[in-house]
C-alpha positions as CSV (number, residue, x, y, z in Angstrom):
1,X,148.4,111.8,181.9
2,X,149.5,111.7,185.6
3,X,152.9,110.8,185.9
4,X,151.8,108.3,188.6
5,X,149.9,106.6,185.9
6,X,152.2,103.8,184.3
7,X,150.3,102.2,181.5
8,X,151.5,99.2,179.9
9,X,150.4,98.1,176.2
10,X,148.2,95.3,177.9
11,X,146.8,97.2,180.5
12,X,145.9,100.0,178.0
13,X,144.2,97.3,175.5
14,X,142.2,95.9,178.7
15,X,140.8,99.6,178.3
16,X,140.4,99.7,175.0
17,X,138.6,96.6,175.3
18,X,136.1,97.4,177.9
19,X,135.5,100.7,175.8
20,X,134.9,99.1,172.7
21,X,132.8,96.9,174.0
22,X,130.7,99.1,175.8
23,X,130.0,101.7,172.8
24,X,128.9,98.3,170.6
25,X,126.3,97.4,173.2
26,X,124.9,100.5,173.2
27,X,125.4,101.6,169.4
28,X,125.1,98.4,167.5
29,X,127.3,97.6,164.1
30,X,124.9,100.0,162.1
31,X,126.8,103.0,162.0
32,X,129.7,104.1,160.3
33,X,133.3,104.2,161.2
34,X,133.4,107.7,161.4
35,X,131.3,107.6,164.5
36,X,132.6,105.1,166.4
37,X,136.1,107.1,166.5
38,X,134.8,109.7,167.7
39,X,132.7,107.3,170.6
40,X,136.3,105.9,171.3
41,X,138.4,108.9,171.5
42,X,135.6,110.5,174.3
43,X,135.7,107.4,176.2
44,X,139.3,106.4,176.3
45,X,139.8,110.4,177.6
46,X,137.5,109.6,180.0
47,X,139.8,106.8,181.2
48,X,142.4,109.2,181.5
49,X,144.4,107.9,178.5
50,X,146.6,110.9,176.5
51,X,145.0,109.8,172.8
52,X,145.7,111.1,169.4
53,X,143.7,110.8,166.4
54,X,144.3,110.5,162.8
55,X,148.1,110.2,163.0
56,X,150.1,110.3,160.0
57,X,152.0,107.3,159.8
58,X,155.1,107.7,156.8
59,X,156.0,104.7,155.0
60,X,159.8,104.1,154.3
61,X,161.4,102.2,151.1
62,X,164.7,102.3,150.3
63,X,165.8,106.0,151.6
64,X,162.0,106.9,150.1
65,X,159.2,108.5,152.5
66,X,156.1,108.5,151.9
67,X,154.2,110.9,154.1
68,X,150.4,111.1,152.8
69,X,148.1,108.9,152.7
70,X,148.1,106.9,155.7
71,X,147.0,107.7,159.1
72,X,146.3,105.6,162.0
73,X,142.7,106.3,163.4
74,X,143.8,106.4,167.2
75,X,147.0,106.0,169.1
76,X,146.9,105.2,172.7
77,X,149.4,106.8,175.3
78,X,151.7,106.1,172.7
79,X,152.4,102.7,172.8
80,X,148.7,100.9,171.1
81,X,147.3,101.4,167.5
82,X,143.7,101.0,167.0
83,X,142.5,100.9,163.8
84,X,138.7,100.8,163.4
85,X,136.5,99.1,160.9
86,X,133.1,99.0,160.5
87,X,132.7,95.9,157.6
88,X,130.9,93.0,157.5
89,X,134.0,91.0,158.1
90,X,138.0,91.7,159.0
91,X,139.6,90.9,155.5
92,X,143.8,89.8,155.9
93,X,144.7,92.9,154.5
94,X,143.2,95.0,157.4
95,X,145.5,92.9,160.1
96,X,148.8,93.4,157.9
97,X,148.3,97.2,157.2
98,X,148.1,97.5,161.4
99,X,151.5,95.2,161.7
100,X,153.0,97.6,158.6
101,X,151.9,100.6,161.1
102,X,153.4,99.0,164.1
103,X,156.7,97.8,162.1
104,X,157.0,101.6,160.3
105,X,155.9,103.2,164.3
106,X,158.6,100.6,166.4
107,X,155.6,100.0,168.5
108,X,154.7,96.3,169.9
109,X,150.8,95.9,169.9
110,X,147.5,97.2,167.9
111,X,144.2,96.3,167.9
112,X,142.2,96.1,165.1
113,X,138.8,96.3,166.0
114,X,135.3,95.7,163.4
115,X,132.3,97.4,164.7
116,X,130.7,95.6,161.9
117,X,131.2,92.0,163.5
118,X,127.3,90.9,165.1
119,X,129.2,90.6,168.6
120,X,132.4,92.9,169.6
121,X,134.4,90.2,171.3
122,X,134.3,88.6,167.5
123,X,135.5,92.0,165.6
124,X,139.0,92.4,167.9
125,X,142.0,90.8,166.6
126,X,145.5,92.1,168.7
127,X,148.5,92.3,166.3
128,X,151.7,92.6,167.8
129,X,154.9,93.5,166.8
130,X,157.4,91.8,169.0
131,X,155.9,92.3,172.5
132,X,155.3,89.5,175.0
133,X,151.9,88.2,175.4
């Protein structure tokens, strides 16, 4: 990343956004989520944005860490979770597993985001964690 660039959380999840939408319209919801990573991760570079994939993300309880097991699919510039889904429909579960990510990370927004869903702008839900809207 250029150290001109200064990304906020919303302005990165405009970009994320646009991306996502983009790959849907010309992918579909057929494929699996495997794929559509991999689609995000190339565009969001292409944006410019420092990404990492497949993070581990430790749990903590009670002096207790959990490192295996769980891993975010993408993070963005450090500061957004996406986690990806490619499912009929977004169950509650998927929404509090990306707030227990952002609460055990200290970061402010994710977007969780179903490939699955007919139309894109129906399969993104944001999750924050504290940060103004």
């Amino acid at each position: 990343m250029d150290s001109l660039n200064h990304f906020t959380e919303n302005s990165i999840a405009k970009i994320i956004v646009d991306v996502a939408y983009q790959i849907h319209k010309s992918m579909g919801p057929c494929l699996l989520e495997s794929a559509y990573q991999s689609f995000m991760v190339n565009d969001l570079q292409k944006h410019g944005l420092k990404i990492k994939s497949e993070v581990p993300m430790p749990v903590v309880y009670d002096k207790v860490i959990l490192n295996n097991g769980y891993r975010v699919d993408i993070l963005v510039e450090d500061l957004v979770i996406v986690e990806l889904k490619a499912v009929e429909k977004i169950a509650y579960v998927h929404q509090q597993q990306l707030l227990t990510y952002l609460k055990a990370s200290n970061l402010k927004l994710g977007l969780l985001i179903n490939f699955g869903a007919p139309l894109i702008k129906y399969g993104i839900k944001r999750v924050v964690n504290g940060l103004e809207e």
